[in-house]
C-alpha positions in Angstrom: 6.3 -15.9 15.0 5.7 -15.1 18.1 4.0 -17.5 21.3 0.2 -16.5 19.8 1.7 -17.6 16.2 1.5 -14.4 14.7 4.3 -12.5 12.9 5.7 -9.1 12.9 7.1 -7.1 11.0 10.1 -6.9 12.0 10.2 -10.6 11.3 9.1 -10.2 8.2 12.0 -7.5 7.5 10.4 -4.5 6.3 8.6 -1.7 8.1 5.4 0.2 7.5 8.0 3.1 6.9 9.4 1.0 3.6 5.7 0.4 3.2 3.9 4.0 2.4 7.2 4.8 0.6 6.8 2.2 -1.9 3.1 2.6 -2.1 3.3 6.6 -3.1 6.1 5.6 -5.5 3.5 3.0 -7.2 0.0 4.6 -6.8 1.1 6.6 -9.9 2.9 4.3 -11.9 1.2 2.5 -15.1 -0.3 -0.6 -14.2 1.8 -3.3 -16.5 4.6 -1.3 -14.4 3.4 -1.7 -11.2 1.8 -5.7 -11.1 5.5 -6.3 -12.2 7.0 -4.6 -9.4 4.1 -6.0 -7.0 4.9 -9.8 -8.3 7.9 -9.3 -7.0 6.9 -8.5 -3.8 6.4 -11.6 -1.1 2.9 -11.9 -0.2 3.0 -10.1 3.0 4.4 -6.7 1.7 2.5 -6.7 -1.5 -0.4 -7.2 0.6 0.7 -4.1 2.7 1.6 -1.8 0.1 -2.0 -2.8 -2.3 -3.8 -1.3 1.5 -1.4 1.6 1.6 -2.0 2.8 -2.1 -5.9 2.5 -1.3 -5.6 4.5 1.7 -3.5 7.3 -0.8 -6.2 7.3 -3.7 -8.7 7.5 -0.8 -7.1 10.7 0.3 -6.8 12.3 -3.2 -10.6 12.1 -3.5 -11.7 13.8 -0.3 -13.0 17.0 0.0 -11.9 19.8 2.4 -15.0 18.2 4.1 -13.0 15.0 4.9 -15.9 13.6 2.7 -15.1 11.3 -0.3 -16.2 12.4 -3.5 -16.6 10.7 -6.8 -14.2 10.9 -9.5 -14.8 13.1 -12.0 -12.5 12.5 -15.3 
């Protein structure tokens, strides 16, 4: 921690770098598959990766527009 009591992620060993690489390897994986590799995950980098894989599906569904759009399966 540092003197305001916050950590970082350094402490914390892993960067945002490790981050968006695990979060693109698991936005696509089944889901049984991925809560097991996220349970293994301490609470701060699951956290982290879960916001990462959000900002990728968020991406995948804009348009050329930038604008979201809805799913369509």
């Amino acid at each position: 921690m540092d003197k305001n009591g916050d950590t970082t992620m350094e402490q914390n060993n892993f960067s945002m770098s490790n981050v968006r690489r695990l979060a693109s390897q698991l936005v696509d994986v089944h889901d049984d598959k991925r809560k097991k590799a996220l349970k293994a995950m301490a609470t701060d980098m699951k956290l982290k990766v879960v916001e990462e894989m959000v900002k990728i599906r968020l991406e995948r569904m804009r348009g050329p527009d930038g604008v979201i759009r809805a799913n369509t399966v």
